[in-house]
C-alpha positions in Angstrom: 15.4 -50.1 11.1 12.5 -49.0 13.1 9.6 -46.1 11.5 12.0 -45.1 9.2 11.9 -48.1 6.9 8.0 -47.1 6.2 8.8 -43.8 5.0 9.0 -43.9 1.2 12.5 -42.0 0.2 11.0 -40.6 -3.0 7.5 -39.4 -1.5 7.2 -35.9 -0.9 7.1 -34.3 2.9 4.3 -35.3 5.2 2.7 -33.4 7.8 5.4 -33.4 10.8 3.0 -36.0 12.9 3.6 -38.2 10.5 7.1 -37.7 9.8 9.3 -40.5 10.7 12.5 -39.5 13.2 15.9 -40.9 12.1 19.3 -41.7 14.3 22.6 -40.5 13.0 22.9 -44.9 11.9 19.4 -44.5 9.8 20.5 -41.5 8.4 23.7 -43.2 6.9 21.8 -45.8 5.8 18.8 -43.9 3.6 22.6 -42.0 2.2 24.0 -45.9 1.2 20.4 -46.3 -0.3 21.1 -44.2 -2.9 24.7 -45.5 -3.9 25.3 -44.7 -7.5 23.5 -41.3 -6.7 24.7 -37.9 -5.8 23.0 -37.1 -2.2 22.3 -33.8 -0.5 21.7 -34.1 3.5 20.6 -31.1 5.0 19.8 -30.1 8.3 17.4 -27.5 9.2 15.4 -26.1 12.0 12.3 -24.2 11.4 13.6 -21.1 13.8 17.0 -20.9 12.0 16.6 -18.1 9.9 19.1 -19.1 7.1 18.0 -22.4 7.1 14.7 -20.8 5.9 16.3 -18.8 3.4 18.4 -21.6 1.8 15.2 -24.1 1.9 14.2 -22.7 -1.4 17.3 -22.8 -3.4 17.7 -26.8 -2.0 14.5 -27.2 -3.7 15.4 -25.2 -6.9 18.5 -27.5 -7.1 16.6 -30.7 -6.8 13.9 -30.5 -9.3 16.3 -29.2 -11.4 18.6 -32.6 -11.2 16.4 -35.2 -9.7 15.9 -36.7 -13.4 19.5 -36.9 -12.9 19.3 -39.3 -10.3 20.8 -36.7 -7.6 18.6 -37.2 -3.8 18.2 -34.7 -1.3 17.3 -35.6 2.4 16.6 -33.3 4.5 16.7 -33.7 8.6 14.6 -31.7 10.8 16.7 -30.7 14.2 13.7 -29.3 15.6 12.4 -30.8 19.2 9.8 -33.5 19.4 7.5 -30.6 21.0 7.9 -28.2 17.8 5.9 -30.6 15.6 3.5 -27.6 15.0 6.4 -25.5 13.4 7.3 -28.5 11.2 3.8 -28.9 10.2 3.7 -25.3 8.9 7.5 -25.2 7.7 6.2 -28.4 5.5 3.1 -26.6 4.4 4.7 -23.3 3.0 7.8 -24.7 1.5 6.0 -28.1 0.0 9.4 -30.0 0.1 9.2 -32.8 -3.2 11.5 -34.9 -1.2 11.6 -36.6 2.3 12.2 -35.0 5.4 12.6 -36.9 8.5 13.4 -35.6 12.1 16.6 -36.3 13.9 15.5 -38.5 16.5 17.8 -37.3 18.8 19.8 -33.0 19.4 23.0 -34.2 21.3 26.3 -34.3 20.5 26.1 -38.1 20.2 23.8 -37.5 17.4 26.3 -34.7 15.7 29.4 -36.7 16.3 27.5 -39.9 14.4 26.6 -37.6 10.9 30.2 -35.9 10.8 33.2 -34.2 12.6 33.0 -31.8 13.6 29.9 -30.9 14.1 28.5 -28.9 17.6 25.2 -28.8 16.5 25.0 -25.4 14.3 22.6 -24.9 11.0 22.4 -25.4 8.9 24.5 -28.0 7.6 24.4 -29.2 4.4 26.8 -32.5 3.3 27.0 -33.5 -0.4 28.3 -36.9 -1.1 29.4 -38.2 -4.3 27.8 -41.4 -6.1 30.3 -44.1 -4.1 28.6 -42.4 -0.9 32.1 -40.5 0.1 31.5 -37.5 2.0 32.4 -34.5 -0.8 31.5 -31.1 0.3 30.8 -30.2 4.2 29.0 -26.8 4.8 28.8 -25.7 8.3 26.9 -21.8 7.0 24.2 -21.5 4.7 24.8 -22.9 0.7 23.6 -20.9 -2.3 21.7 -22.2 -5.0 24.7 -21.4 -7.1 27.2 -23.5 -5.1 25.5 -26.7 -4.4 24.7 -26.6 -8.4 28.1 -26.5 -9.1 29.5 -29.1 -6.8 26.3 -31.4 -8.3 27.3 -30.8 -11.9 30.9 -31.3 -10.8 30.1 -34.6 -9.0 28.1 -35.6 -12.3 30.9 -34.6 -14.7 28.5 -32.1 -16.4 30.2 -29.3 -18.1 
């Protein structure tokens, strides 16, 4: 599977030089990883302005049902030469679960996560714990919402 199999799924964010890159294929696999889990994939660019506001409430959401057994990936769609953004992106918001970087920006990449998808952020896809494909958000996702649709997929009240 290439430099994503050393990257441990439950370790926090690493500086971006050291932050493994992932095809659409990878990707899918870290998501069958975690079957008999609810998993958040979210992709994010460090100059897409609500990406940077909904970064937070992702985070929120996770530490708040991780003991659950709920994952959260999330996919950088910056380019290889923006590692210096990533780095700082990782540094302010701390993420406590991994981040990879989409080893590829084309709409061969796009068409392999989900269609359709042209390549606009973020995007946020929420699958249940049999790894089916749930929720699809092609805007920004409130704290609010994603907690609903993860209590929902849990069968909490």
């Amino acid at each position: 599977m290439g430099a994503i199999a050393s990257a441990p799924l439950a370790a926090p964010a690493a500086l971006a030089d050291s932050v493994a890159t992932a095809t659409a294929e990878e990707i899918h696999a870290l998501i069958a990883e975690h079957h008999g889990s609810v998993v958040v994939v979210n992709f994010w660019a460090t100059w897409c302005p609500p990406c940077l506001k909904e970064f937070p409430d992702l985070i929120e959401v996770y530490e708040q049902n991780r003991a659950r057994g709920v994952a959260v990936i999330a996919v950088s769609m910056n380019a290889e030469d923006e590692t210096q953004d990533i780095d700082e992106f990782l540094e302010s918001f701390a993420p406590p679960f991994p981040v990879y970087r989409a080893a590829s920006i084309d709409n061969a990449f796009y068409a392999g996560i989900v269609e359709p998808w042209f390549g606009e952020l973020p995007i946020t896809l929420v699958f249940d714990a049999a790894g089916e494909l749930r929720h699809y958000h092609r805007k920004a996702i409130t704290r609010d919402e994603l907690s609903a649709e993860i209590a929902a997929l849990l069968g909490l009240p």
